[in-house]
C-alpha positions, 0 to 999 in steps of 0.5 A: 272224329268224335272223342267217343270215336276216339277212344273207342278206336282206342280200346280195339287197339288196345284189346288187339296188340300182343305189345306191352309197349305199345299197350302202353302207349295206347293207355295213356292216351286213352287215359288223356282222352278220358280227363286225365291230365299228362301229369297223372298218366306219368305218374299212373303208367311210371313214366317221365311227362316227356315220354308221355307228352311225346306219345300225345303229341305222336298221337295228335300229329298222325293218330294211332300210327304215330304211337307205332313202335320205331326202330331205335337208334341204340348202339350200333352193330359191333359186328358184321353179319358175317361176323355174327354167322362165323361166332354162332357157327363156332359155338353151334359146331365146334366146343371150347377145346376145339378152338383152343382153350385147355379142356374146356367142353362148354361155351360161356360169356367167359370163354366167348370174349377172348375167342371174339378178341382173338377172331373178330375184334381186329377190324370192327368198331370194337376193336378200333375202340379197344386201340383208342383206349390203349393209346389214351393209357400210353398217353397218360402214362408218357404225360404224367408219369403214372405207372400203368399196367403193362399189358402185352397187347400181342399176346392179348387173349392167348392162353385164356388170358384177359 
């Protein structure tokens, strides 16, 4: 393919995608394909030369599909779908007050992290991270002899408390 076919190509992916990620990635190598160095479409485009080598080398190896938007690794899922579908079940069905907290009408992130504590957290990576932190507290303190705060952690969520 000619380098006017190329970049043509690039244009009508360009016009056609709906993703600004993806657009973004498209004119970068459009910008290479036009004389631009690596260098100047990071600095054009506010991205590091890595990400921007990492979209020419995509493009070299598999053409427009390998600048195709991945899943990303990130964090994995703290819940189980089950979990999820119980959470948004509570909140769509039930209010506040129905669940336990004094008068309270309306869900907020204030309120939903004590509920999720209470219900779901128990057996979740969450919740077996939230254990790794409490012992690594009680090993410092045995260690050192610093003075933690003493939490009850049987009661921890109840009565809205955090």
């Amino acid at each position: 393919m000619t380098l006017n076919q190329e970049i043509e190509k690039l244009t009508e992916a360009m016009k056609k995608t709906e993703s600004t990620r993806l657009y973004e990635r498209y004119l970068a190598i459009w910008l290479h394909l036009e004389g631009r160095t690596l260098t100047e479409n990071a600095d054009i485009l506010g991205r590091s030369f890595p990400a921007i080598s990492g979209y020419w080398k995509s493009y070299r190896e598999n053409g427009l599909a390998g600048l195709d938007l991945g899943e990303y690794p990130g964090v994995s899922k703290r819940f189980s779908d089950e979990q999820e579908q119980r959470l948004k079940q509570v909140i769509a069905d039930q209010r506040p007050v129905d669940v336990g907290f004094e008068v309270k009408y309306t869900w907020t992130l204030k309120l939903i992290r004590p509920w999720l504590l209470r219900n779901l957290v128990k057996n979740t990576p969450l919740g077996n991270e939230t254990m790794q932190r409490k012992k690594r507290l009680v090993n410092l303190e045995s260690l050192f002899g610093l003075k933690i705060l003493k939490v009850d952690w049987s009661s921890f969520g109840r009565n809205n408390e955090l």
